[in-house]
N, C-alpha and C positions, 0 to 999 in steps of 0.2 A: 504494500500500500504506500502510497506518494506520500510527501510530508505534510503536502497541501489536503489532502482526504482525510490522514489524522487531526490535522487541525479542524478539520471540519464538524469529525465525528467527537471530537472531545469538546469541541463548543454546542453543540445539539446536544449534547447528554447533558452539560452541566445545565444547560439554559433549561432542560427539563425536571432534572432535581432543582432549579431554583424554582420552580412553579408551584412543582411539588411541595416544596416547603412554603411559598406563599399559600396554599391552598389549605394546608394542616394550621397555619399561623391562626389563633384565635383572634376576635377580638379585646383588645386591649384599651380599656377605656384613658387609661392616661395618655396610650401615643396616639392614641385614633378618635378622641374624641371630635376632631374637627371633620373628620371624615363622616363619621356615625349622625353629626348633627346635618351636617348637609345632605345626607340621604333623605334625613327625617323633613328638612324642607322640602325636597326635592317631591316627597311622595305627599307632602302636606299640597302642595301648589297642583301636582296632578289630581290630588284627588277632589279639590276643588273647581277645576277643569270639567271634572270626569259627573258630579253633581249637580253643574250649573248652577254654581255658588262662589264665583273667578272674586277674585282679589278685587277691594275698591268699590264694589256693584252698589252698594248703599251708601255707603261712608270710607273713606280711608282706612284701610286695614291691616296694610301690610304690617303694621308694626307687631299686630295681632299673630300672623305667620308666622315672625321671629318668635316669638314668646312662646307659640305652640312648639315651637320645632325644640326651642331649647327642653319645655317641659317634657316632649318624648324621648328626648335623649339624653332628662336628667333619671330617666327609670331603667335604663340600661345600666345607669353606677350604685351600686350597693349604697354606696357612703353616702349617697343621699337619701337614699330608702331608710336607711339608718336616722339620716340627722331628723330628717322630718316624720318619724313614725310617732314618736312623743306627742307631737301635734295633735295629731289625727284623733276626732271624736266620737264616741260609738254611737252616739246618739245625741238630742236635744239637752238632756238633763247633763250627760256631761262636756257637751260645748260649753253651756254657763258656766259650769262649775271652771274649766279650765279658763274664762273670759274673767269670771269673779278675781281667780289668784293670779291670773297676769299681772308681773311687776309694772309696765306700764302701755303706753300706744301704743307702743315697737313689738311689744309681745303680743298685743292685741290683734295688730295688723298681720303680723304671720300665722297667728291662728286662724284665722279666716281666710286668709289667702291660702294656706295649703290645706285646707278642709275643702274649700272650693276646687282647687285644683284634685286634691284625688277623689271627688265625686266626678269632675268632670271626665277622667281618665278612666275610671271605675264603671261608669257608664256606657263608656262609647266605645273605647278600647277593649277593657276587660269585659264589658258585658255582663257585671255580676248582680245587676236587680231587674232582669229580664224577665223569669219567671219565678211564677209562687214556687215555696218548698212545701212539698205534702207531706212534710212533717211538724208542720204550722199551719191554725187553724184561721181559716181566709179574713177571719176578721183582724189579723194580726201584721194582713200582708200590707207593705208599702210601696204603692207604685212609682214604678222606673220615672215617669213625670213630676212624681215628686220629690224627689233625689234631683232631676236637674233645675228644680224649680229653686229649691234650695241650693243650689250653688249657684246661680245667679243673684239670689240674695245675700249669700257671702261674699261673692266678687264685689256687688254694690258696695257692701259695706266694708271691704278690704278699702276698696279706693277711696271712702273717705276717710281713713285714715291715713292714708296713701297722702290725700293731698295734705290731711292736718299736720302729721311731720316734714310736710315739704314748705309748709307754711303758704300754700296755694297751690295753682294744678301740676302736675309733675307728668310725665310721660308715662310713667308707670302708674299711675292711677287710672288714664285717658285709658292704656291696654286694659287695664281692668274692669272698667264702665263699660266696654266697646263688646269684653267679653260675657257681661250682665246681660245687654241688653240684644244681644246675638245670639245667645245661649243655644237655641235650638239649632242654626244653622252649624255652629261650632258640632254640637252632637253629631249631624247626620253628616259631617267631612269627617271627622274622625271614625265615624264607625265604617264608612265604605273605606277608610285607609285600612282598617282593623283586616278586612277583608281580604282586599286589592292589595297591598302592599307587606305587610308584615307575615300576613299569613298563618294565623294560631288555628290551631287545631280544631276540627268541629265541633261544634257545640252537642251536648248530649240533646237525645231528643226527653221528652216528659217522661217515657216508661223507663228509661235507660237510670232516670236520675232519680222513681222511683226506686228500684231495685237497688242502685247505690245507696240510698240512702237509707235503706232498711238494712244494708248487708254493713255499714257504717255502724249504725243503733245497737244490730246483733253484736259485731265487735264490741263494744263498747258494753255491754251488757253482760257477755264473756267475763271481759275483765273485771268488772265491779264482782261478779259470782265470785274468782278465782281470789282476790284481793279480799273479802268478807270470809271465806273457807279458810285463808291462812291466817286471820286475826282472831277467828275462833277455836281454830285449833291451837296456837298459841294460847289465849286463856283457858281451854281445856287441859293444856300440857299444864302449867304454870299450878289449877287448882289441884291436880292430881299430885303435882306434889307438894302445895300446901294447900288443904281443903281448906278455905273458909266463907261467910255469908256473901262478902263482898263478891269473888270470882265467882260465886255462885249466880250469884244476882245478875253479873255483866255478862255472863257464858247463857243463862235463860234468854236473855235479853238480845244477844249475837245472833243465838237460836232462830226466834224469834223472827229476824230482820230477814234472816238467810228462808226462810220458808217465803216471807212475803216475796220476795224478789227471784227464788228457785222452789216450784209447789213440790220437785221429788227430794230437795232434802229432806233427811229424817233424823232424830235424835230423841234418844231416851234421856230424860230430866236425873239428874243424880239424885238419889235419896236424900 
């Protein structure tokens, strides 16, 4: 073989192990974050294309784009999943609670700003208040409209405090007004991005999520059994070698719990 062929064959192999190793290469949110966020614009902009919902159509928005694109590609970094899960409120009674013990505006303001943001995310992205769970009873259930109704009122309320520490209106408040009072149109770009672009795995269908969620409860029921049988045979051990009223009393009493919860346990009462 010519020396001009070997060079040839030894730059095609390498040039294909370097691909290869491009293609194993994760991503890495610290060197690739600029990359990762430009995707997320890149399919935020198509997917508003792709809806008939184009940038600007009401009002100026782009600033809105950027903000979106940053918040999809602050959920790719742990560390932010992290810093803002504190935030996050499970409900009405403990937003207040956490709104009461904020030290002041500034705590005020990002509490509501990231309760809005991962409702809006939670919604349209994640998809997680789409259907009832039939394992809750319908009067219990909260509808997905009301979840984004609520974050629209957070956003609201983020941006006046937004403007009150900027001591008048700040850009960052306008993004947040822009995204109150757009609310739905933001949902239905993000959920055809959910779709189109990122690509998460099917959704179960109703019977599927039955069955999960009964084979979830069974587990869960399992263990409560197996976890109560070893607390009572520990105080069965414990009275056997000191009999007295007490371990008497708390081993009936184990007894007791363990039939209500398993009908085929059985147990002879000690004398």
């Amino acid at each position: 073989m010519s020396n001009r062929s070997k060079r040839d064959s030894t730059k095609k192999t390498a040039t294909r192990a370097k691909g290869r190793r491009r293609a194993r290469r994760k991503l890495d949110v610290g060197n690739d974050v600029q990359t990762s966020y430009f995707f997320m614009l890149n399919c935020l902009l198509h997917s508003r294309v792709h809806t008939g919902l184009e940038s600007n159509s009401d009002y100026y928005d782009e600033d809105v784009n950027v903000y979106l694109a940053h918040l999809l590609n602050a959920h790719v970094d742990p560390k932010y999943l992290a810093r803002t899960s504190s935030c996050i409120a499970l409900g009405d009674a403990d937003l207040r609670r956490m709104i009461d013990e904020a030290n002041d505006d500034r705590d005020r303001f990002m509490i509501y700003k990231t309760n809005a943001d991962y409702l809006l995310i939670a919604v349209s992205v994640f998809d997680r208040f789409e259907d009832k769970h039939f394992n809750r009873h319908a009067a219990f259930h909260i509808s997905k409209e009301t979840y984004v109704g609520r974050a629209a009122t957070y956003y609201e309320i983020a941006a006046s405090y937004a403007n009150k520490l900027n001591r008048g209106t700040g850009a960052l408040a306008e993004v947040l007004h822009k995204l109150s009072i757009g609310i739905d149109s933001y949902v239905k770009i993000l959920s055809y991005l959910r779709g189109q672009y990122l690509d998460f795995i099917r959704r179960y269908s109703p019977g599927e999520l039955f069955h999960l969620e009964r084979s979830i409860e069974q587990i869960e029921r399992d263990e409560t059994i197996e976890r109560m049988r070893n607390e009572f045979l520990d105080t069965y051990n414990a009275w056997l070698k000191t009999p007295n009223e007490d371990l008497k009393g708390r081993l009936l009493e184990q007894a007791k719990h363990l039939r209500d919860v398993d009908p085929t346990f059985e147990f002879d009462p000690p004398a």
